[in-house]
C-alpha positions as CSV (number, residue, x, y, z in Angstrom):
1,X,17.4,3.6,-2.7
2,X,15.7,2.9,0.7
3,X,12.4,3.4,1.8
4,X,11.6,4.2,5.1
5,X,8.9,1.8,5.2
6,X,11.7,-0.7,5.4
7,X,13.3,1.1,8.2
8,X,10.3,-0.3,10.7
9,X,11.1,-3.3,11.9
10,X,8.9,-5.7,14.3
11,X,5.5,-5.6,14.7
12,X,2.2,-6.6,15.9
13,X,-1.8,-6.9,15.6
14,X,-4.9,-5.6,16.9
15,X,-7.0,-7.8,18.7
16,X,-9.0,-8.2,21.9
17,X,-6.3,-7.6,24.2
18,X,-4.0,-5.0,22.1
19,X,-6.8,-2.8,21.0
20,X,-7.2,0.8,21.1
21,X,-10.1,2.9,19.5
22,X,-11.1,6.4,19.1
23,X,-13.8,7.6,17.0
24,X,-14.1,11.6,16.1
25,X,-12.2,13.2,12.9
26,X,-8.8,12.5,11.8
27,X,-6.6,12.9,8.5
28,X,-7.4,11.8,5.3
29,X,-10.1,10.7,3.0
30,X,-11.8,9.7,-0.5
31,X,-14.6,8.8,-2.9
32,X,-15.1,7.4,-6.4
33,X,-13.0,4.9,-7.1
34,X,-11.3,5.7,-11.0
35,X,-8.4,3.3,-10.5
36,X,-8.2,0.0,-8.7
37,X,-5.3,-0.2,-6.5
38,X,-7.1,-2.3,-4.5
39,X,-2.9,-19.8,9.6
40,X,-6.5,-18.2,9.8
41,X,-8.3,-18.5,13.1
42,X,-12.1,-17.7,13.3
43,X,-13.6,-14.8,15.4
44,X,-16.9,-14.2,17.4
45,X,-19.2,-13.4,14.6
46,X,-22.7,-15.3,14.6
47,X,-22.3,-17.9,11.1
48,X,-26.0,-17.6,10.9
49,X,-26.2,-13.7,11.0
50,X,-22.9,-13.3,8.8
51,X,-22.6,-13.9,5.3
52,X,-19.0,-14.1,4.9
53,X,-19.0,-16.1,1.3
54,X,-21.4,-13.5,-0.3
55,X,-24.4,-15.7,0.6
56,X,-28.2,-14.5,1.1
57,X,-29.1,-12.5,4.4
58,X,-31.2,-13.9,7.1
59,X,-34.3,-12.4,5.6
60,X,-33.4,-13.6,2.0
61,X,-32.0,-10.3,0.7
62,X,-28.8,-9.9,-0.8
63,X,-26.1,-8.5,1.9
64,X,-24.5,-5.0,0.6
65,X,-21.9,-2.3,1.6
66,X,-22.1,-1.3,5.2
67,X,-23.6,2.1,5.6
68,X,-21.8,3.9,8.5
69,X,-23.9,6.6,8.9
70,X,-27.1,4.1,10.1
71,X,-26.5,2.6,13.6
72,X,-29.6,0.7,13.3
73,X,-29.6,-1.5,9.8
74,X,-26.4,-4.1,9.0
75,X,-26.8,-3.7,5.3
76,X,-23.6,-6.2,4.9
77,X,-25.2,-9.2,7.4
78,X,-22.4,-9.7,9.1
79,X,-24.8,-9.8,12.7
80,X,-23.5,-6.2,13.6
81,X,-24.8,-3.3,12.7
82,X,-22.1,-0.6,13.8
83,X,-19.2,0.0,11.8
84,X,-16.1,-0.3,14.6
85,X,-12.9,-1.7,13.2
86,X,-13.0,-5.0,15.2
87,X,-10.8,-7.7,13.9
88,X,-13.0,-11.0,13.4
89,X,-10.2,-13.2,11.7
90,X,-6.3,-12.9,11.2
91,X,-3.1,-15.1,11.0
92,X,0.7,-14.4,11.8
93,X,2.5,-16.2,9.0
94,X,6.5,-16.8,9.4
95,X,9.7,-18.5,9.0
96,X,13.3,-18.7,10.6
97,X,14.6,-15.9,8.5
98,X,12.8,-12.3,8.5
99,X,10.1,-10.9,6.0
100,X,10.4,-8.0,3.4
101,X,7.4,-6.3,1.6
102,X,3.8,-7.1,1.9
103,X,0.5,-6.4,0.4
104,X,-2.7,-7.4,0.7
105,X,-6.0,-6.4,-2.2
106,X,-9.3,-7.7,-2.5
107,X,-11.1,-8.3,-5.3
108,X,-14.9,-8.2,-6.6
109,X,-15.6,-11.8,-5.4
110,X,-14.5,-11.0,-1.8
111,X,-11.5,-13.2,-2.4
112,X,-8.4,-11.5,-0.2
113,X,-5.2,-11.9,-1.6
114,X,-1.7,-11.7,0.6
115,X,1.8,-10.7,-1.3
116,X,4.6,-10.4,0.1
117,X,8.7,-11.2,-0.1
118,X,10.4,-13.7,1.8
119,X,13.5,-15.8,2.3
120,X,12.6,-19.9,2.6
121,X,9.6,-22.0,2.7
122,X,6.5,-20.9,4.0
123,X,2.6,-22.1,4.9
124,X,-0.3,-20.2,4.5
125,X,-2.6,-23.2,5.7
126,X,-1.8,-25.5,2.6
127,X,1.4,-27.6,1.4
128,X,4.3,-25.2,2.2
129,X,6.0,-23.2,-1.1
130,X,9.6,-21.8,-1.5
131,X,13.0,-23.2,-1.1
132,X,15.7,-23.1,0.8
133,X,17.5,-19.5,1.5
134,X,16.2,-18.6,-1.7
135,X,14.5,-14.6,-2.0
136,X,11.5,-14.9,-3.4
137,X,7.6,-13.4,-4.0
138,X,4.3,-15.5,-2.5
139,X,0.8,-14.6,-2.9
140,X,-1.6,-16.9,-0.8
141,X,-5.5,-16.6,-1.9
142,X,-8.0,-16.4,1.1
143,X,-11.6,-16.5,1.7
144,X,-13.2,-13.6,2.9
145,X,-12.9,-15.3,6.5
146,X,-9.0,-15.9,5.6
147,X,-9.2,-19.4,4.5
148,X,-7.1,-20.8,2.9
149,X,-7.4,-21.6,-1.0
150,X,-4.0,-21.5,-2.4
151,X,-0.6,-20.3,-2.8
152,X,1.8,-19.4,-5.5
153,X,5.7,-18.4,-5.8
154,X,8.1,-17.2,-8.2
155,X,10.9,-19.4,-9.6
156,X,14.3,-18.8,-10.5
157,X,18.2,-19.7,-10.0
158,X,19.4,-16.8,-8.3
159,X,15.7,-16.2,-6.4
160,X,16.8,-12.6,-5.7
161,X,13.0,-11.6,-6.1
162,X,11.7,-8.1,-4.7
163,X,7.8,-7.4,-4.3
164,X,6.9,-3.7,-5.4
165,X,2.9,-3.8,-5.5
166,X,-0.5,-5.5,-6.3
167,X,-3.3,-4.7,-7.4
168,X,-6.4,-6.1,-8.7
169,X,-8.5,-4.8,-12.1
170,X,-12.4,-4.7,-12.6
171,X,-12.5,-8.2,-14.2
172,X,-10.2,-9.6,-10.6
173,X,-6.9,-10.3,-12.4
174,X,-4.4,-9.3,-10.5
175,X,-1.1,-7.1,-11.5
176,X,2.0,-7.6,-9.7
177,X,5.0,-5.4,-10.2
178,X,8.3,-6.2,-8.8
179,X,12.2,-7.1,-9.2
180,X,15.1,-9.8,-9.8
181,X,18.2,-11.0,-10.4
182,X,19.4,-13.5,-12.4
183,X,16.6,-16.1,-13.4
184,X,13.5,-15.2,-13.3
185,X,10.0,-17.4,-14.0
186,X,6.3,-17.2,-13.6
187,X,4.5,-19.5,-15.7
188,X,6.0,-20.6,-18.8
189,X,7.8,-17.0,-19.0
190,X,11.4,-17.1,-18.0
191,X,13.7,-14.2,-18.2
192,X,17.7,-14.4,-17.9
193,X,19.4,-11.1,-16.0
194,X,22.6,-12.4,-14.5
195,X,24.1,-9.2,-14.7
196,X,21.7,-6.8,-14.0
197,X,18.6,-6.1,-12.1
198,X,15.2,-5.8,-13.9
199,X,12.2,-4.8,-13.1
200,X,8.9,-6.5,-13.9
201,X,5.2,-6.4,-14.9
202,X,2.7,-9.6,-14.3
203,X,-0.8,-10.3,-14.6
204,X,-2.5,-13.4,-13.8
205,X,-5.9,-14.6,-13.5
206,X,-6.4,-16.1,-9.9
207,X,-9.5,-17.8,-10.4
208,X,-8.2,-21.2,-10.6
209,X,-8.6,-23.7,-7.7
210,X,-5.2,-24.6,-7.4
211,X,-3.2,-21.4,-8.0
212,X,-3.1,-18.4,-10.5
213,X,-2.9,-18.6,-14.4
214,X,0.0,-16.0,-15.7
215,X,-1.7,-14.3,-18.7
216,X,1.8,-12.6,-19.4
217,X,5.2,-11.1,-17.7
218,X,7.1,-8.3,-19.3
219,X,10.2,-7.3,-17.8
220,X,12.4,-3.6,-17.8
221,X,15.4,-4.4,-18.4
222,X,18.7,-2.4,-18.7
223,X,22.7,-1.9,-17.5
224,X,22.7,-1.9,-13.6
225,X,19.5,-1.9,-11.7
226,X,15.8,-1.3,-12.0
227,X,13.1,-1.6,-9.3
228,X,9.2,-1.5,-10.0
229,X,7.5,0.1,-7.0
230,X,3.8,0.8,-7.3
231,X,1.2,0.3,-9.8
232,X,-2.5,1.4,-10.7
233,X,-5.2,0.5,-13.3
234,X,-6.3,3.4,-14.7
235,X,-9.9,3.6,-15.8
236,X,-9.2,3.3,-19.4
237,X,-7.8,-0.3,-18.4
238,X,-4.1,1.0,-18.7
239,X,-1.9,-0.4,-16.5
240,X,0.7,2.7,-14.7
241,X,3.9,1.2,-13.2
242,X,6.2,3.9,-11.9
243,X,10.0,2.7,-9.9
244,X,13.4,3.5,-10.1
245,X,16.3,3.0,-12.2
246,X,19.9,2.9,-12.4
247,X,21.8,3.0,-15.6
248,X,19.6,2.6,-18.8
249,X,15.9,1.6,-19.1
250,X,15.0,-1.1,-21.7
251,X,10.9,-2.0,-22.2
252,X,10.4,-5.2,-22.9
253,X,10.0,-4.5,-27.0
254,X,13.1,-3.6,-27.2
255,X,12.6,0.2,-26.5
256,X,14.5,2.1,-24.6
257,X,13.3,4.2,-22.5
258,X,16.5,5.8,-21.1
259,X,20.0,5.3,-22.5
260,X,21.4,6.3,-19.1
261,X,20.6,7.9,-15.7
262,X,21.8,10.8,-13.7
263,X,22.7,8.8,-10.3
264,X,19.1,7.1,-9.6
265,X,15.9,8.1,-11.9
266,X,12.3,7.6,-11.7
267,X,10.0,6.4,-14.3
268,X,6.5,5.7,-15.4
269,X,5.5,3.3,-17.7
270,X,1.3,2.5,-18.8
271,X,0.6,-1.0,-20.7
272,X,-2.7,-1.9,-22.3
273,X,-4.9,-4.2,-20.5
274,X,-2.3,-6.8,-23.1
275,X,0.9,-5.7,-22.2
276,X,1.7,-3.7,-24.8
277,X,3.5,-0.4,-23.9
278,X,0.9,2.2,-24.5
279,X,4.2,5.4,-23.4
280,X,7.2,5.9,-20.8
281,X,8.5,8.7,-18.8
282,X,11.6,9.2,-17.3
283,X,12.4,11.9,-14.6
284,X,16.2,12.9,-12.8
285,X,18.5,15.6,-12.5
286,X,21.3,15.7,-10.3
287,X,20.9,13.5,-8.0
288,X,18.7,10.4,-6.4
289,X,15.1,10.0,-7.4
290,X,12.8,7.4,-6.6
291,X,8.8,7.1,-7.0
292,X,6.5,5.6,-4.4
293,X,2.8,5.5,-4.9
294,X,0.9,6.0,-7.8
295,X,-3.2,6.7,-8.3
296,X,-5.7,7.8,-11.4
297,X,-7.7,10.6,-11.9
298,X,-11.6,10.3,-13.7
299,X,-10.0,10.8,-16.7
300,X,-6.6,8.4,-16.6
301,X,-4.4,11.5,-15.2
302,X,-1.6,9.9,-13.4
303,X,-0.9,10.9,-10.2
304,X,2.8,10.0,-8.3
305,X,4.5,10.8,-5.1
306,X,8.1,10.0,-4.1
307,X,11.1,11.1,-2.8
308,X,14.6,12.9,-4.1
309,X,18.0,13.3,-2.7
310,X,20.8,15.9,-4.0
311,X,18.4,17.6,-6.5
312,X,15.6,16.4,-9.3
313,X,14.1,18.1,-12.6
314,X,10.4,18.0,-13.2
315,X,8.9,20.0,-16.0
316,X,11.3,23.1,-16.7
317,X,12.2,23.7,-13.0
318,X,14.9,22.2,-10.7
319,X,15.1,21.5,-7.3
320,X,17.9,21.6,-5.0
321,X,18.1,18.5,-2.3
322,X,18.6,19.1,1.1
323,X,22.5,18.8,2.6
324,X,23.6,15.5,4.2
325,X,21.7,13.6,1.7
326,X,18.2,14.1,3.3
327,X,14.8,13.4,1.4
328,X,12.5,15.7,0.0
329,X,8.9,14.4,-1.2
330,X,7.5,15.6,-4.4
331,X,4.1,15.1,-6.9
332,X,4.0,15.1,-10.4
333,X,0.7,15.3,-12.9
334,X,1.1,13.9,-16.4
335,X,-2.1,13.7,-18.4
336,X,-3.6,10.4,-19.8
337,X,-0.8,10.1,-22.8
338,X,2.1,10.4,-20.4
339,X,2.3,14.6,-21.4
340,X,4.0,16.3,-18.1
341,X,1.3,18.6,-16.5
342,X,2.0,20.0,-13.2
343,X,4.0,19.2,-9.5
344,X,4.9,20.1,-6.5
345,X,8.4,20.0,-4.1
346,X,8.0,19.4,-0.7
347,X,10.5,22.5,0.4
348,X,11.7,23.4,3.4
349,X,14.3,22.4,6.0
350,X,12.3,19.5,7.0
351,X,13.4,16.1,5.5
352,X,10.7,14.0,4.1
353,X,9.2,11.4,2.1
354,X,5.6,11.4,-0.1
355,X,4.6,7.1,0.0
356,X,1.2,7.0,-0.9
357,X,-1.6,9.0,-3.3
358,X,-5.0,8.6,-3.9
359,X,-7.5,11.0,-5.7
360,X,-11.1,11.3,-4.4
361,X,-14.6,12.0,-6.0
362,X,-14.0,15.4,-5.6
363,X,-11.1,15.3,-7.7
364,X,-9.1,16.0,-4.6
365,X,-5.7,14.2,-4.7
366,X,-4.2,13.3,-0.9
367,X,-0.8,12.6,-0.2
368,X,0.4,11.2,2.8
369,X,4.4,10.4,4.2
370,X,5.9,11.7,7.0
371,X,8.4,14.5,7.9
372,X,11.2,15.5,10.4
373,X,12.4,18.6,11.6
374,X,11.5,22.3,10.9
375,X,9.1,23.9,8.8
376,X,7.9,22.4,5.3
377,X,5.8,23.8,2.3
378,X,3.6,21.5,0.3
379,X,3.5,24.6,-2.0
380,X,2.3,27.9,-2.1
381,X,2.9,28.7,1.4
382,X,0.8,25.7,2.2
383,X,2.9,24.6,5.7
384,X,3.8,22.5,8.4
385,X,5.3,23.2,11.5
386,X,7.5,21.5,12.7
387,X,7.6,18.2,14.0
388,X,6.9,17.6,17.7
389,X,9.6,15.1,18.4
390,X,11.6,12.8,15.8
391,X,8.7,12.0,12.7
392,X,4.9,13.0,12.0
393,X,2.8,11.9,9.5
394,X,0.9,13.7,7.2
395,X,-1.6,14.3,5.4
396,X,-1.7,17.2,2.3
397,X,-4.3,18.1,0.0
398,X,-4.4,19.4,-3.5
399,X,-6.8,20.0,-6.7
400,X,-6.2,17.5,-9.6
401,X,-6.2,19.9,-12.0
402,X,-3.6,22.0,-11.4
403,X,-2.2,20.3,-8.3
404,X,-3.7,23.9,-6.3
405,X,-2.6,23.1,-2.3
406,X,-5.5,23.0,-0.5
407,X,-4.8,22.3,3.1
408,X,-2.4,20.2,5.2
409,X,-2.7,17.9,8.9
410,X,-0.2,16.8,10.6
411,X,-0.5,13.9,13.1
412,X,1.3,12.3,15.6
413,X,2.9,12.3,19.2
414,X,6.4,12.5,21.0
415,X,8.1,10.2,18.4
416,X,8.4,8.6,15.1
417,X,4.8,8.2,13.4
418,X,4.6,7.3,9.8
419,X,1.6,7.8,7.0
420,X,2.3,4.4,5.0
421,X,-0.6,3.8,2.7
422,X,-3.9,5.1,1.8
423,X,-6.6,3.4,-0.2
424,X,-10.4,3.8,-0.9
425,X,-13.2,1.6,-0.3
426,X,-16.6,1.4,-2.6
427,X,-18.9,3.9,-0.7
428,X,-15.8,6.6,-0.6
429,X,-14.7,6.4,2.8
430,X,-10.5,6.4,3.2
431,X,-8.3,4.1,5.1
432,X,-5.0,5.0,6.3
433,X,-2.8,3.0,7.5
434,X,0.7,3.6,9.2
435,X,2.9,3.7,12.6
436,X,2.9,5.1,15.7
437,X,5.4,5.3,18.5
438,X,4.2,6.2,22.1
439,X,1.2,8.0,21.3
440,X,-0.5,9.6,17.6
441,X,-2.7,12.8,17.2
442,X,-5.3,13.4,15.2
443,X,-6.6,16.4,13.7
444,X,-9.7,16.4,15.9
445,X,-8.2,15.6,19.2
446,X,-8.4,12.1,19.6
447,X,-5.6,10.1,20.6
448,X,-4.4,6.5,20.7
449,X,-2.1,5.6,23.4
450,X,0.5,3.0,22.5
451,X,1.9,1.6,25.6
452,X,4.8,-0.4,23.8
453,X,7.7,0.5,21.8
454,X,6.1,0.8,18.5
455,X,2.5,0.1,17.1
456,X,0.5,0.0,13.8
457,X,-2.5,1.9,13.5
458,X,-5.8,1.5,11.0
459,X,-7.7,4.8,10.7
460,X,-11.1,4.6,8.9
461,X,-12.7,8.9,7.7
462,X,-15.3,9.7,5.5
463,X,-14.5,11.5,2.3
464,X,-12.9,14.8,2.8
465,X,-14.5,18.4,3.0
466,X,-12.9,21.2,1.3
467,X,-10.9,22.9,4.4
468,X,-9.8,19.4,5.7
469,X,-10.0,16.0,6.4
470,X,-13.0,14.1,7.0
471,X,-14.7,12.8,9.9
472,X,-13.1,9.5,11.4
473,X,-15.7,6.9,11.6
474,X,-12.7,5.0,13.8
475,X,-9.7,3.8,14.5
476,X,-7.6,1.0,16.0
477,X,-4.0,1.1,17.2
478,X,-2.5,-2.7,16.5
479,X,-0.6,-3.4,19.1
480,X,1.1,-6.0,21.3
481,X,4.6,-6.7,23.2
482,X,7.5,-5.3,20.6
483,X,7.1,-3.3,18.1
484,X,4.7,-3.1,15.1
485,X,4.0,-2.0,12.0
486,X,0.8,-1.8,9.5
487,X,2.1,-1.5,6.0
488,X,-1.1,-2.3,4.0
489,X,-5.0,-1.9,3.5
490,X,-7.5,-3.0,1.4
491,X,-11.4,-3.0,1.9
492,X,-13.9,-5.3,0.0
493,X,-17.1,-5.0,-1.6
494,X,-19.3,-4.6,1.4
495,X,-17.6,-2.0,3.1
496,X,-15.0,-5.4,5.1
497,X,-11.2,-4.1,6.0
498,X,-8.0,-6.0,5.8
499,X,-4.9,-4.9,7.0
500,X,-1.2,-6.2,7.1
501,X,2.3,-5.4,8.5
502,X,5.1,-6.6,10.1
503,X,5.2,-8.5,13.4
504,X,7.9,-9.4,16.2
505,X,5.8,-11.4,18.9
506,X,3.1,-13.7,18.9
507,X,-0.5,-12.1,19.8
508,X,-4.2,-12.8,19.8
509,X,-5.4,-11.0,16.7
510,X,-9.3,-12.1,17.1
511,X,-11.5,-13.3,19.9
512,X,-9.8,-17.1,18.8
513,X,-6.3,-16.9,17.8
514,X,-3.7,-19.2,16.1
515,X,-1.8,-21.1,18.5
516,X,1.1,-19.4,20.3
517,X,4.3,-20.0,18.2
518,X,7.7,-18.5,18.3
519,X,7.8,-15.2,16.0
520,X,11.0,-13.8,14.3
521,X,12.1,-10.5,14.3
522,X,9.6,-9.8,11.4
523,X,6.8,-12.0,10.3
524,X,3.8,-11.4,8.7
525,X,0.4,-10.8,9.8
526,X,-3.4,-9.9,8.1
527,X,-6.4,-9.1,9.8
528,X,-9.9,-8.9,8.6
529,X,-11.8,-5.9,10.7
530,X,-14.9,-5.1,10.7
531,X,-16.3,-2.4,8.1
């Protein structure tokens, strides 16, 4: 099934020259944080006032999370006391042929990790890793000033490798979820799918100097096809994986989950902090189903969001799709075992697709996608009108109890603007990240004016209120010549923001860039911003 997300192609980065900023009120917002989701050039920031390693302040106290709400104090000592969004560091990382997914998380330590798929050898600032025209997954560990420290790839025959998600736990393993064909290896695990395409599970402990130690794989495996698309650590320390499948399901013991499938199904799947398969759901009904984004509630509820053509079952109701094979977005509850609990279809005329979900403090769950066309209802009469002109993203509320609507924001201009991720940072704020063509709207007014064909954008709000959204602290459009796109976010202990996406041209993405280079159609590029 495709994604929009992988309908954006080009992109490019925020820096001095491509830089917009608003600050006011704008869509979206969080607070406690129950599940972890979670070539470098140097930028103007004073190495004497900054502690970018984690190292003492100038006045011998220990540097901690920015607070935004003080203009005055730079509780992180990083030489400025303003929270703005200005990128400090970044690197536009490439190869002859064009990149697929990417991710970026962050863990305790500050260390910044960078996932993505590619085709071919790559550097990320050490010995170069990959071969050939082979399809495989990289992560590259940084510094918190995007150093590099090193970088790791999958192995296999047929290389046919597909990055879902990453994530990082409380302890800073990492869990990666993905796909492949044929051969498949990470560390002395190998697994053998000639036939079919399976779906897999990793965690590895990156502490090592010279690349991660794989603490186990376990793969879902099957007739036809399976895809693994997001993942969470729930605060029990279960690992949720949730994807897509074609055909049957098989866990990795030998279980199977699903003996066959209704056209494409979803499913969700939670491990142990070991691997072990703790339960497994599986969702269809008529049709195409596929799930996107997944978050935890306080008490392990599972949260997901995705998309469904030609019809889909949840619970005891069913859903008709839209004609012409257009999306509909949906959310589904289950409880902490797996038990089914609550959802919601995105009805209406308007096509659409749910990406990304995160509950908040307030046990407030936010969704955010985008939508075209007339009318839709997040539930209970809880609408949208219409889009202006070709996409808008949005944002929708609801309780996590019984997934009550609360309110809904739309945002965007005169064309295609897309909601692509949300995450949380430690002191509750929210940071959206997404696409904007021509111009985007926020909730409050503000605007950021892309003066190119297509931009990213990094939106930074405080947690939200009941009625709505919460105040945005800033934003940033990432822009340059082309088009662009800002896929991912992740923000570190003391309050510190990464973003990536996809780029087509070269651009300064700090004060001192990379070198000019030739970029393809879609390379990849991370920025560190300022809290």
């Amino acid at each position: 099934m495709l994604n929009v997300r992988h309908l954006i192609s080009g992109v490019a980065l925020v820096g001095a020259a491509g830089l917009a900023h608003t600050a006011g009120g704008c869509a979206l917002v969080v607070g406690a944080d129950f599940s972890e989701r979670g070539e470098a050039s140097d930028a103007g920031v004073d190495p004497d006032a900054a502690t970018p390693e984690g190292g003492t302040c100038p006045d011998g106290s220990q540097p901690a999370a920015e607070d935004c709400s003080t203009a005055q104090d730079d509780e992180n000592c990083d030489g400025t006391p303003v929270c703005d969004g200005a990128a400090i560091h970044g690197g536009i990382f490439g190869n002859d042929n064009d990149q697929a997914e990417v991710r970026v998380i962050v863990a305790p330590d500050r260390s910044v990790y960078l996932a993505l798929e590619t085709i071919g050898s790559m550097d990320y600032g050490g010995s170069a890793i990959g071969t050939g025209n082979q399809q495989s997954i990289h992560i590259a560990k940084f510094t918190p000033t995007l150093e590099h420290v090193w970088s790791f790839t999958t192995q296999g025959s047929d290389f046919a490798h597909d990055l879902g998600d990453i994530v990082v736990d409380a302890s800073g393993n990492l869990v990666l979820v993905g796909s492949f064909l044929g051969t498949f290896t990470m560390g002395d695990v190998t697994f053998d799918r000639a036939n079919e395409r399976a779906a897999f599970v990793a965690k590895l402990d990156p502490t090592g100097p010279t690349g991660p130690k794989v603490l186990w794989v376990r793969d879902l495996r099957g007739q036809q096809e399976r895809f693994g698309k997001s993942v969470t650590v729930a605060p029990d320390g279960g690992i949720v994986v949730v994807g897509w499948y074609r055909g049957s399901l098989v866990l990795h013991d030998g279980a199977v989950a699903a003996a066959a499938s209704d056209g494409a199904d979803l499913y969700v799947v939670k491990y142990d902090a070991g691997g072990n398969v703790h339960w497994s759901r599986t969702f269809g009904g008529g049709g195409d189903q596929d799930a996107l984004g997944v978050d935890c509630g306080p008490d392990s509820e599972v949260v997901l969001v995705g998309l469904y053509r030609g019809g889909i079952t949840l619970g005891a109701q069913s859903m008709q799709g839209l004609s012409g094979g257009r999306e509909s977005g949906f959310l589904v509850l289950l409880n902490k075992d797996g038990d089914y609990q609550r959802h919601r279809f995105f009805a209406g005329e308007a096509s659409s697709q749910a990406i990304d979900v995160v509950v908040e403090a307030s046990k407030r769950v936010l969704v955010t996608g985008y939508y075209q066309g007339d009318s839709l209802d997040f539930g209970q009469g809880a609408g949208m009108p219409s889009a202006v002109e070709g996409l808008d993203a949005f944002l929708a509320a609801y309780q996590l109890d019984d997934l009550a609507p609360l309110w809904t924001e739309s945002f965007g201009g005169q064309s295609e603007d897309i909601g692509f991720r949300i995450e949380k940072d430690t002191e509750g704020h929210v940071l959206l990240t997404g696409a904007a063509t021509s111009t985007i709207q926020f909730s409050d007014g503000g605007m950021l004016h892309d003066t190119n064909a297509r931009d990213g954008f990094v939106v930074k709000l405080d947690p939200s209120r009941p009625g709505g959204p919460g105040r945005e602290i800033w934003s940033q459009l990432i822009g340059g010549e082309g088009a662009q796109t800002a896929l991912d976010v992740a923000a570190g202990p003391l309050g510190e923001v990464y973003a990536v996406g996809y780029t087509g041209n070269w651009f300064p993405i700090a004060p001192s860039s990379t070198p000019e280079r030739e970029v393809r159609e879609r390379d990849v590029w991370i920025a560190a911003l300022r809290p």
